[in-house]
C-alpha positions in Angstrom: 42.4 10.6 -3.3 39.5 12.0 -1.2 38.8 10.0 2.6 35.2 8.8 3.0 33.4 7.3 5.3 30.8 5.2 4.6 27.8 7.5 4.5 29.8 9.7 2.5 31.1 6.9 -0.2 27.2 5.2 -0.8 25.9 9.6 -1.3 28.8 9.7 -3.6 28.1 6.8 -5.6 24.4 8.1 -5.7 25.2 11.4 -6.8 27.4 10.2 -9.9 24.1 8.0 -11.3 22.2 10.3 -10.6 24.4 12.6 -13.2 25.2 9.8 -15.3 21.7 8.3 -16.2 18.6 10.6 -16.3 17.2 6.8 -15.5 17.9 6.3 -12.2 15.7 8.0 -9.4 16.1 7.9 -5.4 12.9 6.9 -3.4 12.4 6.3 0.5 11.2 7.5 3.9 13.0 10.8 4.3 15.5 10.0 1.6 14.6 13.6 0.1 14.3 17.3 2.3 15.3 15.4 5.2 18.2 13.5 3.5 18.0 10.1 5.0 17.9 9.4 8.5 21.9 8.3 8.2 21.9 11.3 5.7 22.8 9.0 3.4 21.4 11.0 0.4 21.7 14.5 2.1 22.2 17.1 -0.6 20.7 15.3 -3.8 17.0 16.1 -3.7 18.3 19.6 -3.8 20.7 18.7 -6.8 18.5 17.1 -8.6 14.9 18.0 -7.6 11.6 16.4 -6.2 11.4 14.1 -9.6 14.6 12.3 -9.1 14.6 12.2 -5.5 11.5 11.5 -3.8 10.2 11.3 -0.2 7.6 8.5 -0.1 5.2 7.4 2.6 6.0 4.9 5.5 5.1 2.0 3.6 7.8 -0.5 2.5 5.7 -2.6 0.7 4.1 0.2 -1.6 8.0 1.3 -1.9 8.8 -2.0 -3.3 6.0 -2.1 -5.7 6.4 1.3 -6.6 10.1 1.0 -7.7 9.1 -2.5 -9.9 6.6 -0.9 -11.5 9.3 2.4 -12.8 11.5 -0.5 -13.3 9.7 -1.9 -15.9 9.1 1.1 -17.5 12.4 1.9 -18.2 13.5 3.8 -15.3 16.1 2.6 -12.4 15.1 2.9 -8.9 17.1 3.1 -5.8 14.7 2.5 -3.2 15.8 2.9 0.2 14.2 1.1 3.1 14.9 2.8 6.6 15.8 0.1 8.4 16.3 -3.5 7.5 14.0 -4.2 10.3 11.3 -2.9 8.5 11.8 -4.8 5.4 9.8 -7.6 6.3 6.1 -5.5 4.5 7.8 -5.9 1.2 9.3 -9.3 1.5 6.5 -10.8 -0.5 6.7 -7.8 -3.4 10.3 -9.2 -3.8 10.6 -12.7 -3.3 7.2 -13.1 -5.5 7.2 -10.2 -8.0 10.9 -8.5 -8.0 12.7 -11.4 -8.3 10.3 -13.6 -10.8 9.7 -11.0 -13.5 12.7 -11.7 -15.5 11.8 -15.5 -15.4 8.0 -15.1 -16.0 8.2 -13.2 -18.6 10.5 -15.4 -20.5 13.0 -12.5 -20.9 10.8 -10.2 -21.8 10.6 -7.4 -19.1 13.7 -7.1 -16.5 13.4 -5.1 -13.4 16.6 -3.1 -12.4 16.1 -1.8 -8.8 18.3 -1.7 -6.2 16.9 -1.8 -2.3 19.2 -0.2 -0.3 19.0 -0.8 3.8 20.8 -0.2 6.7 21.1 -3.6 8.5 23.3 -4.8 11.9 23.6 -3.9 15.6 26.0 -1.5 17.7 24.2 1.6 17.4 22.0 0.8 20.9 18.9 0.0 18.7 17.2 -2.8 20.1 15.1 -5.3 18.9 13.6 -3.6 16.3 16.4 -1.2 14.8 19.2 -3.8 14.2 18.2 -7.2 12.6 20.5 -8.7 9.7 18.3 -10.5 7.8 20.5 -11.5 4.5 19.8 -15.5 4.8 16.4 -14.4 4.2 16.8 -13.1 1.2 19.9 -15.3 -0.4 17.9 -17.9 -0.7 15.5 -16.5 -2.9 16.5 -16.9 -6.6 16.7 -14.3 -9.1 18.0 -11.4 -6.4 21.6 -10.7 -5.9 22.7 -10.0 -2.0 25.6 -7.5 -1.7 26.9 -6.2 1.7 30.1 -4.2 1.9 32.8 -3.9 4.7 34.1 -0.1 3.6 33.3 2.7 1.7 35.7 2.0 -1.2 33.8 -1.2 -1.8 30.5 0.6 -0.8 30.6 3.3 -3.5 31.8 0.6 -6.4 29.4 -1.8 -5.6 26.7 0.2 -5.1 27.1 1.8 -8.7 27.7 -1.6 -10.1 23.8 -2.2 -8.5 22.6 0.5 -10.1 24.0 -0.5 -13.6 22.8 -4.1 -13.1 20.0 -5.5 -15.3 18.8 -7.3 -12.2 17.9 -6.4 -8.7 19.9 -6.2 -6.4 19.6 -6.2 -2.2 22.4 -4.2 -0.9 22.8 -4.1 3.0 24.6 -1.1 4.2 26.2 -1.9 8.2 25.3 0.6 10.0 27.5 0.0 12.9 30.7 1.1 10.0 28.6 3.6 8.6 30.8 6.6 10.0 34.3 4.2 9.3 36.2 1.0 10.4 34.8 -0.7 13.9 37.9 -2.9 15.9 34.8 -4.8 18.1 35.7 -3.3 21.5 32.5 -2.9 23.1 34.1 -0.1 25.1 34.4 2.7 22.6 30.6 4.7 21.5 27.8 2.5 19.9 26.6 5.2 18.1 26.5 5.9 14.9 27.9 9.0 14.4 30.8 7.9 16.2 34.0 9.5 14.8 36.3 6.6 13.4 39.0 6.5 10.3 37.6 7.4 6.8 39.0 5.6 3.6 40.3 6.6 0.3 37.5 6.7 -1.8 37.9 7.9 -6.1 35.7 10.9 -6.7 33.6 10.0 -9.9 32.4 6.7 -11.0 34.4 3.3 -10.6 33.0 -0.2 -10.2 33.5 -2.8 -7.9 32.5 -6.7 -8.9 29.3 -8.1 -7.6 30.1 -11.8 -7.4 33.9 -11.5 -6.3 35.0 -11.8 -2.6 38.3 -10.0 -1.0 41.2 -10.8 0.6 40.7 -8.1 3.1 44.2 -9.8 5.2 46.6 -12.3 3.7 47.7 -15.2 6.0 48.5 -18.8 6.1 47.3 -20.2 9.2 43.4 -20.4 9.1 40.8 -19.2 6.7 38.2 -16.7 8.7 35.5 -16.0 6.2 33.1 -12.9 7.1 31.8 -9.8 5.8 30.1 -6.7 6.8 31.0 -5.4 10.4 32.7 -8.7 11.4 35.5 -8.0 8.5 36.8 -5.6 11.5 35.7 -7.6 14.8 37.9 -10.4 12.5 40.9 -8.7 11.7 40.7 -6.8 15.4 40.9 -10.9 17.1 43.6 -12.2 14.7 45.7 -9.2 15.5 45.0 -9.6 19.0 45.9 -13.3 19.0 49.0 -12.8 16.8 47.5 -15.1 14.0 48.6 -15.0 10.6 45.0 -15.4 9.6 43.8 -15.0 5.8 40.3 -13.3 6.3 38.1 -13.3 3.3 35.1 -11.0 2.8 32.5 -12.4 1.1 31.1 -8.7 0.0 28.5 -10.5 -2.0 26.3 -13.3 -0.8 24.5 -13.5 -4.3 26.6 -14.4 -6.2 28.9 -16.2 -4.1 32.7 -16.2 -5.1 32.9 -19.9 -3.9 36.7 -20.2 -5.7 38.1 -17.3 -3.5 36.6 -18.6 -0.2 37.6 -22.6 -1.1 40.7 -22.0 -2.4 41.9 -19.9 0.8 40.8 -23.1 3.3 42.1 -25.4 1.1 45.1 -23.9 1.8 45.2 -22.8 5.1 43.3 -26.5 6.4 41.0 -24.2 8.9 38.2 -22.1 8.7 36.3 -20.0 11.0 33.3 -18.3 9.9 32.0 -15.2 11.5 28.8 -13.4 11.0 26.3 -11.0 13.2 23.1 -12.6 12.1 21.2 -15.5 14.5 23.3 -18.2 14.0 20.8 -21.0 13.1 19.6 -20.9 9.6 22.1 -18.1 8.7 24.2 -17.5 5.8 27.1 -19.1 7.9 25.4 -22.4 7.4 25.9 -22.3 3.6 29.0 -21.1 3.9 30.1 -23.9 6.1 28.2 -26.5 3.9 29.9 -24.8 0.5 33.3 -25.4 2.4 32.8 -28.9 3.9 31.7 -30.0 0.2 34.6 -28.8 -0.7 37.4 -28.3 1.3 36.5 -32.0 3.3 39.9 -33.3 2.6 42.5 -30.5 3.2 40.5 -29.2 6.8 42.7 -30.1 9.9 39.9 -29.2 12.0 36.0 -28.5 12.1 34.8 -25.3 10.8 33.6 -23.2 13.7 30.7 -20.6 13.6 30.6 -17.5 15.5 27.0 -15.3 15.3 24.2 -13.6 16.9 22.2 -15.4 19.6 19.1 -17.3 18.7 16.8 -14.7 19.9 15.5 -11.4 19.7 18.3 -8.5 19.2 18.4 -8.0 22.9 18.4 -3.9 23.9 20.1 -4.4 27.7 23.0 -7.1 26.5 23.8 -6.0 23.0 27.5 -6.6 23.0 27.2 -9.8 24.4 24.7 -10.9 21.5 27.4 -8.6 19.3 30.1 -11.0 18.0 32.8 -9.0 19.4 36.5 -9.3 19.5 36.6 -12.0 22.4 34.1 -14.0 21.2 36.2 -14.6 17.9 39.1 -14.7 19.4 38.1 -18.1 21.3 37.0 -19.8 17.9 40.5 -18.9 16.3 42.3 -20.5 19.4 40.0 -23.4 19.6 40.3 -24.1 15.3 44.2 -23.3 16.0 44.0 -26.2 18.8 42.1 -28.8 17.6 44.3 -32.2 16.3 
């Protein structure tokens, strides 16, 4: 089976559509000649020409609008947004257009398209290059919220996106882009960064939006995560020696809440780990979803682990980065508490 990384997997899974469905079309900022700035769809704008893959100016919201409008016309648009950082012009064509047409229209007109971004610190981006803004957009209804820890997951969700009647937000981490990241802040944060590739199927294969994975099996506490923190996770429960179950949650929209509830209720702790600011995040619902839950088998209080509520700083990004140390000290306090 061929290794991937990242990058590699999300061009793959591009390329079979692509082949697949005269549908589907690739649109962004530099997603064509230039191939992404990640070089995420390097190669495909000469595979499949100008029509299919197209370069499109720098403005998000136009990008967004653009892609709904093909969308209801038949076609199925991956647009590409540089940087989830610069999401933010086209928040309102998605929360108010892209996710409502199915509803307003009483069935009538569905709107397919996928937004892919690159989203997450590590990569010495400051302020403006690294935000993870998926509580923003889980809690907008008619949108599904996918984020992947690897490229086998990468590649099967990203083509199950594609195929989906619905749209779909799909935050890449750029931080694992170039392969598996173990959180010490010692090694490169940069993105090209040379790190273990995957085994990744050549052709297409899907991967289930809507069901989370046991990415490590363990009886002793429940850390629930996803994205880069699968790795920072799995990095401080080896550390520690904990036989910790980690769950990644690979999909915020839906959200497998039988996977992630049935591991806690086992285990009777939970930690949950995320990069995003830690107020308001998506760890907030995942602690509530558990606590409703789970109330009667926890042996201690869920713990959070996250961002800093402020700014991505530039000058102290790994200590705003929920690195290895920081999770290993919400393990040991979870594993200590009565």
């Amino acid at each position: 089976m061929p290794q991937m990384n990242m990058i590699q997997a999300l061009n793959s899974a591009m390329d079979v559509m692509l082949g697949r469905d005269p549908s589907v079309v690739i649109m962004g900022e530099d997603v064509g000649y230039f191939g992404g700035v990640f070089r995420c769809t390097e190669g495909l704008q000469r595979k499949y020409g100008e029509h299919r893959v197209l370069d499109t100016p720098i403005a998000e919201g136009g990008i967004v609008a653009t892609a709904i409008g093909m969308a209801v016309n038949g076609l199925r648009p991956v647009a590409e947004i540089q940087f989830a950082d610069y999401i933010y012009p086209a928040y309102d064509q998605i929360v108010s257009e892209l996710a409502r047409i199915r509803h307003r229209s009483g069935g009538e007109f569905s709107a397919p398209v996928v937004v892919r971004t690159p989203c997450g610190g590590g990569i010495r981006g400051g302020q403006t290059h690294s935000q993870s803004p998926e509580a923003l957009f889980a809690h907008i209804c008619g949108i599904k919220v996918v984020m992947p820890s690897n490229p086998y997951d990468a590649k099967g969700l990203l083509i199950t996106a594609i195929e989906d009647d619905d749209p779909v937000i799909f935050f890449e981490p750029k931080r694992i882009y170039n392969g598996p990241f173990d959180g010490d802040p010692h090694k490169p944060a940069v993105p090209w960064s040379t790190h273990p590739k995957g085994e990744v199927p050549d052709g297409h294969y899907t991967v289930p939006i809507g069901k989370a994975e046991v990415a490590r099996q363990g009886s002793e506490l429940t850390i629930v995560t996803y994205g880069t923190m699968v790795h920072v996770s799995e990095a401080a429960a080896r550390g520690l020696g904990l036989d910790a179950e980690i769950i990644d949650v690979r999909t915020m929209v839906p959200l497998d809440t039988d996977a992630i509830c049935g591991s806690v209720a086992r285990t009777g702790r939970c930690v949950i780990v995320h990069e995003a600011t830690r107020f308001g995040g998506f760890g907030a619902e995942l602690s509530a979803t558990i606590q409703e839950q789970c109330f009667w088998n926890l042996q201690a209080p869920i713990l959070r682990v996250a961002g800093w509520d402020t700014p991505y700083p530039h000058a102290f990004e790994w200590e705003y980065f929920p690195g290895q140390a920081r999770v290993a000290r919400a393990l040991k306090a979870v594993m200590e508490a009565a």
